[in-house]
Structure formats: structure tokens, C-alpha cells
C-alpha positions as CSV (number, residue, x, y, z in Angstrom):
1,X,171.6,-50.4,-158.9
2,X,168.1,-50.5,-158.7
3,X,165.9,-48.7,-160.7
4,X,163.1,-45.8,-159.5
5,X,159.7,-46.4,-161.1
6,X,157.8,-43.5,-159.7
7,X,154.7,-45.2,-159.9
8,X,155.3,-48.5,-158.0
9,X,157.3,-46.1,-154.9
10,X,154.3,-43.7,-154.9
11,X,151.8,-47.0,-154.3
12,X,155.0,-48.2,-151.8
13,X,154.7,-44.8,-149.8
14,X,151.2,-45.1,-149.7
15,X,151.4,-48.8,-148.0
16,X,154.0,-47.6,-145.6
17,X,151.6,-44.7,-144.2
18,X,149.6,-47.7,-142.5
19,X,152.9,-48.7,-140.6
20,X,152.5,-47.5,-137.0
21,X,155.8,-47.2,-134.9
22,X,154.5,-49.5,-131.7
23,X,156.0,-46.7,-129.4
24,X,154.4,-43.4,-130.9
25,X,151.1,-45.0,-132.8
26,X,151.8,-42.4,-135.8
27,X,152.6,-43.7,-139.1
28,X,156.1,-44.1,-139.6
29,X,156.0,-41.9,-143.0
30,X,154.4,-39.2,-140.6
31,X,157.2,-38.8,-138.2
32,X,160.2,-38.8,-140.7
33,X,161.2,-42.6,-140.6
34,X,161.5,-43.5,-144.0
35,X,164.3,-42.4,-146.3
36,X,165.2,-43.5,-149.4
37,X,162.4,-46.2,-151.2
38,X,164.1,-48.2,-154.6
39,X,162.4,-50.6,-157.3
40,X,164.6,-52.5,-159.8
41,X,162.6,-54.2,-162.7
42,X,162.1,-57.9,-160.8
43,X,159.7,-55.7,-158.1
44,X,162.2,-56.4,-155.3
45,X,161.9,-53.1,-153.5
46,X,164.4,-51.7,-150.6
47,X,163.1,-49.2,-148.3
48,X,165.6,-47.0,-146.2
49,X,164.4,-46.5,-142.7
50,X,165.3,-44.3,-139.8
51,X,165.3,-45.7,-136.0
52,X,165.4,-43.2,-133.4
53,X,168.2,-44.7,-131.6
54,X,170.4,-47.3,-131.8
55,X,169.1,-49.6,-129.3
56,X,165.7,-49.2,-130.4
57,X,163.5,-52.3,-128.7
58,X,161.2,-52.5,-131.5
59,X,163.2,-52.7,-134.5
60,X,162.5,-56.3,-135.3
61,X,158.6,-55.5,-135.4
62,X,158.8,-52.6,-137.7
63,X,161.1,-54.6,-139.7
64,X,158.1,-57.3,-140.4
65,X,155.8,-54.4,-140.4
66,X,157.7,-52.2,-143.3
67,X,158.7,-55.6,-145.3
68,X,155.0,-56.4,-145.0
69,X,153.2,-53.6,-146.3
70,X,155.8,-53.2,-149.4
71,X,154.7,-56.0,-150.9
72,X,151.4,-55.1,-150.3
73,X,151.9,-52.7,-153.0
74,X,151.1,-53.6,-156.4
75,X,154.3,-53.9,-158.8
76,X,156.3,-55.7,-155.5
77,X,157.7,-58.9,-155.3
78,X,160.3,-58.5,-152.7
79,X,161.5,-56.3,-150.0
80,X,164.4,-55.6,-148.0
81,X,164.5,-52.9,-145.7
82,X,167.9,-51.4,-144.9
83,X,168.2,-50.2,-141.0
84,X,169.9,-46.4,-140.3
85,X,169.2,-44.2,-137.2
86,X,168.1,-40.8,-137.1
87,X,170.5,-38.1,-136.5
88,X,170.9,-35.9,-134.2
89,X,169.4,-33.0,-135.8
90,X,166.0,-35.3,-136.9
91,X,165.5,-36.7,-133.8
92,X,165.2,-32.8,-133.0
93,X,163.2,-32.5,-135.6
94,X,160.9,-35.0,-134.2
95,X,161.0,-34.1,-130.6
96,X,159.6,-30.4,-131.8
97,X,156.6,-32.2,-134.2
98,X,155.9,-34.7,-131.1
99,X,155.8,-31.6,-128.8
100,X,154.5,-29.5,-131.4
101,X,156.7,-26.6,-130.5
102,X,155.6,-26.6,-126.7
103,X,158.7,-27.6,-125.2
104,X,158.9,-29.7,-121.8
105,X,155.2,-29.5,-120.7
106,X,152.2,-31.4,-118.5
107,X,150.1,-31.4,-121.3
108,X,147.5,-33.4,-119.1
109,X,147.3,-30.1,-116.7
110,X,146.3,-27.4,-119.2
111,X,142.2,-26.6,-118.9
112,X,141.6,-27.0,-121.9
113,X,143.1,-31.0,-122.3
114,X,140.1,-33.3,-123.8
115,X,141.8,-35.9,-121.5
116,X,139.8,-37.8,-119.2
117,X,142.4,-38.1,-116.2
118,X,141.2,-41.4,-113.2
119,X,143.4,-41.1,-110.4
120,X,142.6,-44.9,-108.7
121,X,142.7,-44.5,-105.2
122,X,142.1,-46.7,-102.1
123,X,142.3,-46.1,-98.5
124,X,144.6,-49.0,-97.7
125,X,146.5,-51.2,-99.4
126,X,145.5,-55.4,-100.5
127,X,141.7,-54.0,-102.1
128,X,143.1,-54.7,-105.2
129,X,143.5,-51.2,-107.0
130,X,146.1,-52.0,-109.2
131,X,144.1,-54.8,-111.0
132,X,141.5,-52.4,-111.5
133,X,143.5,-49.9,-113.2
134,X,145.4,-52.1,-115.3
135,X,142.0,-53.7,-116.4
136,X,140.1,-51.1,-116.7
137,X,142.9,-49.2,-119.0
138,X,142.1,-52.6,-120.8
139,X,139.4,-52.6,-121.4
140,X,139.1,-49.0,-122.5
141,X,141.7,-49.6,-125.0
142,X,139.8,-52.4,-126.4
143,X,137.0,-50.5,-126.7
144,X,138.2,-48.0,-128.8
145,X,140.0,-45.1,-127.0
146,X,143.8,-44.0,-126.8
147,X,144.5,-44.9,-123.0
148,X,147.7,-44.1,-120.8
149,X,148.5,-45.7,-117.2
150,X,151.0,-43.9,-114.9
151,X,152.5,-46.4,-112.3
152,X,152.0,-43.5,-109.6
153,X,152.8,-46.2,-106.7
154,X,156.3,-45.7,-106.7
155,X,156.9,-47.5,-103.6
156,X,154.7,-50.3,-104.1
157,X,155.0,-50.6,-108.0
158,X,153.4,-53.5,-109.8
159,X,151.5,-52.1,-113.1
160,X,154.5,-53.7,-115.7
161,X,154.1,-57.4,-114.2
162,X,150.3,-57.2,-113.8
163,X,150.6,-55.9,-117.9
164,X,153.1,-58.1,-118.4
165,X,155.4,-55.4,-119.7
166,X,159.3,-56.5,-119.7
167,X,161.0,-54.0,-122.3
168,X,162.6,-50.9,-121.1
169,X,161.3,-47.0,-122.0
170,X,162.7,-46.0,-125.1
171,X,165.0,-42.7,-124.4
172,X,164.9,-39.9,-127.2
173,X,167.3,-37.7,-125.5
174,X,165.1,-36.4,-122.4
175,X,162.0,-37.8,-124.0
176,X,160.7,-41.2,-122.4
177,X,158.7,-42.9,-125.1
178,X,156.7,-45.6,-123.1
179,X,156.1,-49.5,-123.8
180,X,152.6,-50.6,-125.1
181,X,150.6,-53.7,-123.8
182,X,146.9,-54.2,-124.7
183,X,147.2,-51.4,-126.6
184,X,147.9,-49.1,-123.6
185,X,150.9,-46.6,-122.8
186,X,152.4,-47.4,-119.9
187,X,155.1,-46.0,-117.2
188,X,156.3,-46.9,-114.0
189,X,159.2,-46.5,-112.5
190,X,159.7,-50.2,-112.2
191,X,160.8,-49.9,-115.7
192,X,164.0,-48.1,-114.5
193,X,165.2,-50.1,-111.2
194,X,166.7,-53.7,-111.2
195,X,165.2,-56.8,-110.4
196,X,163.0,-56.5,-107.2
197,X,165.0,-53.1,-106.2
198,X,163.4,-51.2,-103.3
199,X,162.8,-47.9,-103.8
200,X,163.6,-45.5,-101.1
201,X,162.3,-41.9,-101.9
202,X,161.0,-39.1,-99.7
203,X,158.4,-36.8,-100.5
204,X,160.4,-34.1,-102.8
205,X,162.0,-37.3,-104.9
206,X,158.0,-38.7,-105.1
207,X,156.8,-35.5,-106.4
208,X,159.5,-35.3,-109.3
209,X,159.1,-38.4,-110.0
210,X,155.5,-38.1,-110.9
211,X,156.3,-35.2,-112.3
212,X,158.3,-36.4,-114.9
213,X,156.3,-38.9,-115.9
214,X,153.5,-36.7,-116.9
215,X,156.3,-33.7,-118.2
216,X,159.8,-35.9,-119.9
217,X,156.9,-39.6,-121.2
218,X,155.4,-38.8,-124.5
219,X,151.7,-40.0,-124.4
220,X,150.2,-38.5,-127.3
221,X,146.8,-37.5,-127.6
222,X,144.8,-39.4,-125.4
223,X,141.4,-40.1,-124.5
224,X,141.7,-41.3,-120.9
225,X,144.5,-41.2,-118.1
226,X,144.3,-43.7,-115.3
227,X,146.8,-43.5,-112.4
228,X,147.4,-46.2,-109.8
229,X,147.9,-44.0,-106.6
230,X,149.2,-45.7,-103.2
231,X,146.5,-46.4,-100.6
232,X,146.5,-43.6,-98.5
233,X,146.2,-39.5,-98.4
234,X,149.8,-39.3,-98.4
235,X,152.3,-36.9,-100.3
236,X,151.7,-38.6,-104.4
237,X,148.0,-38.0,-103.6
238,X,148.6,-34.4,-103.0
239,X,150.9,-34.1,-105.7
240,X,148.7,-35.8,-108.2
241,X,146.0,-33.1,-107.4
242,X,148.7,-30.2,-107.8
243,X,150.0,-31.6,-111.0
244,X,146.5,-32.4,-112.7
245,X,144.0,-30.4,-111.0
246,X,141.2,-31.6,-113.7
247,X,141.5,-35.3,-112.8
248,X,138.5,-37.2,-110.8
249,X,139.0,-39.9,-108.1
250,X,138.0,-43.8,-108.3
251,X,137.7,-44.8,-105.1
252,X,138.4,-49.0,-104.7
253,X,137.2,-50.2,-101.9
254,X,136.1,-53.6,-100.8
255,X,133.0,-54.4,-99.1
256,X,133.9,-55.1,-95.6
257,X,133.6,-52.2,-93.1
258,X,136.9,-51.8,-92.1
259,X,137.8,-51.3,-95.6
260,X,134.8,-48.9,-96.3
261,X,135.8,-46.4,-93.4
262,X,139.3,-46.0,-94.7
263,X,138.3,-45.9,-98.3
264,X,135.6,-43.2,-97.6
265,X,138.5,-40.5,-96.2
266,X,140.3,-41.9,-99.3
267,X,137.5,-40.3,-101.1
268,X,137.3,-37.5,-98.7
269,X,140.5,-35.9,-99.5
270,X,138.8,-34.1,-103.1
271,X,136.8,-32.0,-100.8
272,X,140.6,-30.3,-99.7
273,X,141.7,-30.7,-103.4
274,X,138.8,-30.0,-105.2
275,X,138.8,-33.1,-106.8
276,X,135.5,-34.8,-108.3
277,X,135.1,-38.4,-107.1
278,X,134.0,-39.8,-110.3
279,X,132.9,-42.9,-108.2
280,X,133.5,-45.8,-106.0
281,X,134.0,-49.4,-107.3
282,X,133.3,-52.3,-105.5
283,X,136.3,-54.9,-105.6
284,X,136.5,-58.9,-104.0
285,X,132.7,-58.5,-103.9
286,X,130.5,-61.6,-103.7
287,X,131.2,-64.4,-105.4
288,X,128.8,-66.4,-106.6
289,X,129.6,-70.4,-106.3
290,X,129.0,-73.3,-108.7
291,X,125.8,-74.6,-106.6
292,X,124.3,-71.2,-107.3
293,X,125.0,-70.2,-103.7
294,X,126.9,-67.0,-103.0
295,X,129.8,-66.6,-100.9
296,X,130.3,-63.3,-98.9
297,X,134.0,-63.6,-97.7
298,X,134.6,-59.9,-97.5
299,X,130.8,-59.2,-96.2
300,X,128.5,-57.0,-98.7
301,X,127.7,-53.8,-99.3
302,X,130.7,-51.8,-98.6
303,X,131.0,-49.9,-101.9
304,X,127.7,-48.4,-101.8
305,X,128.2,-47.8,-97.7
306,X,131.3,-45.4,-99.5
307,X,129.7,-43.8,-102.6
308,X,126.6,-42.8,-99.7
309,X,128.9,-41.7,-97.2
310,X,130.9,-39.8,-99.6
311,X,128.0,-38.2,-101.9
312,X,126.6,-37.1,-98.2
313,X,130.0,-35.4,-97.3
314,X,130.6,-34.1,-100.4
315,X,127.4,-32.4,-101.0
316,X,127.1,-34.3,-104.7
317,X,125.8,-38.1,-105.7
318,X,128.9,-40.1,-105.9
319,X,127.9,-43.8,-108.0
320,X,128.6,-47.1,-107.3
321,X,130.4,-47.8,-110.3
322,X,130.1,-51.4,-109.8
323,X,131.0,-54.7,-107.9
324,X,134.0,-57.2,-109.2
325,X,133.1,-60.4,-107.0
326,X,135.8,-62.8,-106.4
327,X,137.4,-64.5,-108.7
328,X,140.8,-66.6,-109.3
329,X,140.4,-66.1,-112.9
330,X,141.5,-62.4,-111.9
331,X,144.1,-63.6,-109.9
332,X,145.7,-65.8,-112.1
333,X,145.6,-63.3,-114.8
334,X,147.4,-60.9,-113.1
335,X,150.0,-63.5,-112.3
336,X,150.3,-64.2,-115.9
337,X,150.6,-60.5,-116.8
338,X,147.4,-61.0,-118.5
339,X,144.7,-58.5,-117.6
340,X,141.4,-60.6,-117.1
341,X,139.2,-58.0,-118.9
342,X,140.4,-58.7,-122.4
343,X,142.1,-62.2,-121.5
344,X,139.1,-64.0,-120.1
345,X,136.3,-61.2,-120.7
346,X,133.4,-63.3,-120.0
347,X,134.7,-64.4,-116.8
348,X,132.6,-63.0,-113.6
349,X,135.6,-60.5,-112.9
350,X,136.4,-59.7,-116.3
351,X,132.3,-58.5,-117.4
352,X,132.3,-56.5,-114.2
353,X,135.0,-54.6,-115.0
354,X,134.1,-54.2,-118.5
355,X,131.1,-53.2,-117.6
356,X,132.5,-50.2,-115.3
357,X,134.9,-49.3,-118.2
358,X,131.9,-49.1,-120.2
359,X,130.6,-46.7,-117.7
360,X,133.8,-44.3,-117.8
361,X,134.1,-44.6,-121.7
362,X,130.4,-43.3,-122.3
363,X,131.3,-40.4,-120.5
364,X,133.5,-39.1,-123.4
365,X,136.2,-36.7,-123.7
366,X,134.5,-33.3,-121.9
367,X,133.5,-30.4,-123.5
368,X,130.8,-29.2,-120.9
369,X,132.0,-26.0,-119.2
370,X,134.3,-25.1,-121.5
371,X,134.0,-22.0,-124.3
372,X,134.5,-22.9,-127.6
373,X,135.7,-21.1,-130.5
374,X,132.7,-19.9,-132.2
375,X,132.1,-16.9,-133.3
376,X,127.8,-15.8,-133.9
């Protein structure tokens, strides 16, 4: 049997509180995951730890992540880390410290949430709206904050292969721990269907669905919620405003008329939900071409034709966010399941889009409007 040295399991501990579980980013010590830590006189230490189910999807990363920071420790030559699951009565446990006592909740919909909540909407479909979420969420994550995307386009659902996400929720009972690319915690309800399954909901199934995501997925404290809506003012629009009634509206457009005049009632509908259009972004804008010429295959000038239409109608300045011009490099990325703002960020679509994240992160997490705590 091994023996305990006290000392070299305290500095163990310690090195373990830097092991993040990749689902919940909290430290694995934190959440109740390790159990029982042993030293025999060599330094080969075995460290007992906890999944929260069987099945779990991550289990070989945490392995290489416990195993590495053990031997981190001073006093450790080896170590072996010995795989158990939580009971039923810690993964309780858990769900109440995740939940923090608040039960099945939209935490996102309370006034006082921190969380910055984009819902990305477009007036039609093909201007590119899901790239921009997924690479804005990107590059928001990159630069620093905790960032969640909710595949809100249950129809039309393509978040997981523009992210390149092909591993399953985790299920904790009827908690939906969600995969993370690029840093960012992701649903969609393409993580639940087979293959290239249509799905065929109506307007009560739509609304639960979204529901869910935001009630039964564990996010975590977060800095910014992005939402990829369908094009249109249909019934996940509404519901969206019902469930978070503090979110703002990115309006995607892209700069041909056509597009402009369908994008602008897009934008219009926050006047009925009281929505604030946080602003309009500009995508397939002009592309500048190796000769130095520039190529204008969608027109110019749409986006700022919305964001003046809007901020008119609305009674309020709406911004131009910015213009991604054309680029394949965006294309190919998404294809790849390779976001172009953190894959290729210096490309022409990839700085434009950093750029605009840049915009939305310097806004920070709102206090204005709100009372504080203070007593004078």
C-alpha cells in the first residue's frame, strides 16, 4: 500500500486546483471530482477521481490533465489516476452547487444578469449570419471573456459544423452540460438528431426548445450570449424576446438593396419587443482584389442604408458595426469547422470581424441603470 505523506498530497491538491473540467471550466477540486490522493516513498502518486457519468466524453483529456499536474508537484515521480463515477447523491450535490440552490431557472432572464445577451438576426436567409455569430463568439472568447452560443435556428441548424463540434452534450440527469470549441459553450439542437435529420417542429415545440436550452444547459457565468436566430420575424424571434427580454439585436445584412429592405423590418421588430438594436453589421461587403481594384458583387452601402433606416424608425442611433468584405478564406473556414477570426485572423474577413467583436467586448458587462447595493 502506498504511503500518505501529508506534505507531498497537500502540494498535489494544490496542482490539481489548476485542472479545469473542459465541460464546466471550474477546477475539478472545486466541484467534488477528486477523491482519494496516495504517495508511496518512490513519488509515484495515485489520484482517485470522480466522472460525472459513465459515458463521460472527456475522460481521456482529464486523464492527461490530472496525470500532468501531479507530477508537477514537487516530491512526484509518477502518477496513475484511478477512474470512478460520482454517485447518485454527488452528482446532486453538484447540480445544487452548479445551480447554487436556484433550481431549474433562465438565469440569462433575471434583471439583474451581468450577461451581455446578442440575438443575431437577419431578414432572410444566405447573408451569412451564422458565420458571424460563430466568429464573433470567437473572437470574444479569444479575447478574454466567458462566451456562450445558442443554435436558436432549429430548422436550419449549422453552428456545430461551422465550430467544428462533433461530441454529444454531456447529460447530468436533466442538466445539459454543453461541448466547448474555441473556448466557447455551445448548443444546438443538431447535437441531438442523427446525421442530416430534418427537423419538423411547430411553433409550441420551437419555443420549448429554446426554452430549454437557456433553462436544462449549464452555461456558467458568462460575459456574453450570442444567439443565431432564423431569418425572419417569425415565432423563435418572438420567443427569444419573451424569454430574454434584456437581449439587444445584431442585425446582418448584406449590402445589396433587396437584402437591406428585408433586414431593416428584421431590425424593426424591437420596436414591438422592446428590444435594443445593438447594431447592424455589414456581411459579403466589398472585396478588395489583388490589383488593388475593388469588387462590388453584392453592391455597397447596404448596412449603413439599415442602421439609418432603423435609428430613423426607432427614434435612437443604431451603428454600423462594421463591413466583412468577401472572402473565401471565410468560406473555407467555415467548411473546415474552423472559424476564420481566430484561424486565419489577419485575413480581410477575419480583422473585420475581430474588429466588430472588439466593438461589442468594450462595451462590458452593464451596470448602467441598475441600483447597487450601497448603502451612504
Amino acid at each position: 500500500m502506498p504511503e500518505t505523506d501529508p506534505t507531498v498530497i497537500d502540494r498535489i491538491r494544490r496542482r490539481l486546483d489548476e485542472v479545469m473540467d473542459p465541460e464546466l471550466r471550474l477546477p475539478i477540486t472545486q466541484i467534488g471530482m477528486v477523491g482519494d490522493v496516495t504517495v508511496d516513498d518512490a513519488g509515484a502518486a495515485e489520484i482517485q477521481v470522480k466522472l460525472t457519468i459513465e459515458a463521460c466524453p472527456m475522460r481521456s483529456r482529464i486523464v492527461e490533465d490530472v496525470a500532468a499536474a501531479a507530477v508537477r508537484a514537487e516530491g512526484v515521480t509518477t502518477a496513475e489516476v484511478d477512474l470512478h463515477v460520482m454517485s447518485p447523491e454527488e452528482r446532486a450535490a453538484l447540480k445544487e452547487q452548479l445551480r447554487a440552490g436556484g433550481g431549474r431557472t433562465n438565469p440569462f432572464s433575471d434583471p439583474d444578469s451581468l450577461t451581455k445577451v446578442y440575438a443575431v438576426a437577419s431578414g432572410k436567409g444566405g447573408v451569412g449570419k451564422s458565420s458571424v455569430t460563430v466568429n464573433l463568439a470567437c473572437a470574444m472568447a479569444e479575447q478574454g471573456l466567458k462566451v456562450g452560443v445558442v443554435d436558436a435556428d432549429v430548422h436550419g441548424f449549422s453552428v456545430p459544423g461551422l465550430m467544428g463540434i462533433t461530441d454529444r452534450p454531456t447529460r447530468l440527469d436533466e442538466m445539459i452540460l454543453p461541448p466547448v470549441a474555441y473556448g466557447v459553450k455551445t448548443i444546438s439542437i443538431g447535437m441531438f438528431v442523427e446525421g442530416n435529420q430534418a427537423v419538423a417542429w411547430r411553433g409550441p415545440m420551437l419555443h420549448r426548445a429554446v426554452e430549454q436550452f437557456l433553462t436544462d444547459v449549464y452555461f456558467g457565468d458568462l460575459d456574453a450570449l450570442l444567439l443565431d436566430l432564423p431569418p425572419g420575424t417569425g415565432d423563435i424571434a418572438i420567443s427569444v424576446a419573451q424569454l430574454l427580454p434584456n437581449s439587444e439585436l445584431l442585425v446582418v445584412t448584406t449590402p445589396q438593396t433587396a437584402a437591406a429592405d428585408v433586414a431593416e423590418r428584421a431590425g424593426a421588430l424591437s420596436s414591438q419587443t422592446e428590444q435594443r438594436v445593438a447594431g447592424v453589421i455589414e456581411n459579403m461587403g466589398p472585396m478588395t482584389m489583388p490589383d488593388g481594384s475593388v469588387l462590388e458583387l453584392f453592391g455597397s452601402g447596404g448596412g449603413q442604408i439599415v442602421a439609418d433606416r432603423l435609428g430613423d424608425r426607432l427614434g435612437t442611433a443604431v451603428p454600423l458595426l462594421g463591413s466583412v468584405p468577401l472572402d473565401t478564406t471565410l468560406r473555407q473556414a467555415g467548411d473546415d469547422g474552423a472559424p476564420v477570426s481566430v484561424s486565419h485572423p489577419d485575413s480581410p474577413a477575419g480583422s473585420a470581424l475581430r474588429e466588430i467583436a472588439g466593438k461589442l467586448t468594450a462595451q462590458g458587462r452593464g451596470l448602467r441603470g441598475r441600483s447597487l447595493p450601497l448603502n451612504v
